[in-house]
N, C-alpha and C positions, 0 to 999 in steps of 0.2 A: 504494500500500500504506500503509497505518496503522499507525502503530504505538501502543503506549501510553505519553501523555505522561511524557519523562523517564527512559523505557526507555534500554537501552545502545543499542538500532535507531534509535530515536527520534531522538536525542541525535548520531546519527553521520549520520543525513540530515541533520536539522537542517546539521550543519557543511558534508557536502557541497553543500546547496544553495545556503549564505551563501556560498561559496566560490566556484559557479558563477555567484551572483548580485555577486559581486565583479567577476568578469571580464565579466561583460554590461552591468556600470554603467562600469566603463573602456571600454567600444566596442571589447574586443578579436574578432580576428578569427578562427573556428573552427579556422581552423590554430595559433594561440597557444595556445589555448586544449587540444588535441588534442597538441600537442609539448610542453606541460608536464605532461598527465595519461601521455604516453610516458614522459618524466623521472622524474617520479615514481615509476611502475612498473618502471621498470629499475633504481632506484637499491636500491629495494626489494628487487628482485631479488637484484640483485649484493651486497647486505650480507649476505643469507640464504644464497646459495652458498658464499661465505668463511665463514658457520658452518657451513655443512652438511659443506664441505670439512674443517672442523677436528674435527669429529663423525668423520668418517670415518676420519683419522686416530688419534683416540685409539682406535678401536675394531678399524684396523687392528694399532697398537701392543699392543694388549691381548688382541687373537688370537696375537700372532707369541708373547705369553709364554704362552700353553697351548701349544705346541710343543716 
């Protein structure tokens, strides 16, 4: 896919493929590589549930005062 030079798309391939082209120039090996793209995506995860969890809360707090 293409995108256009300096796009927000563009610009975030760009990084992701410097990124994979980082780890293919250290000789890592597709499980390295596969257990840090996990990491990554869990850690993501888990920051976004601890908001979502605190979202849930103020809106629980905010129902209980229409009551």
């Amino acid at each position: 896919m293409t995108y256009k030079p300096y796009s927000l798309e563009w610009s975030r391939k760009r990084y992701l493929s410097e990124a994979i082209q980082k780890y293919l120039d250290d000789n890592e090996e597709s499980e390295v590589i596969l257990r840090d793209i996990l990491d990554v995506l869990y850690d993501f995860s888990s920051f976004h549930r601890v908001r979502a969890d605190n979202i849930q809360k103020v809106i629980d707090s905010l129902r209980n005062l229409e009551k």
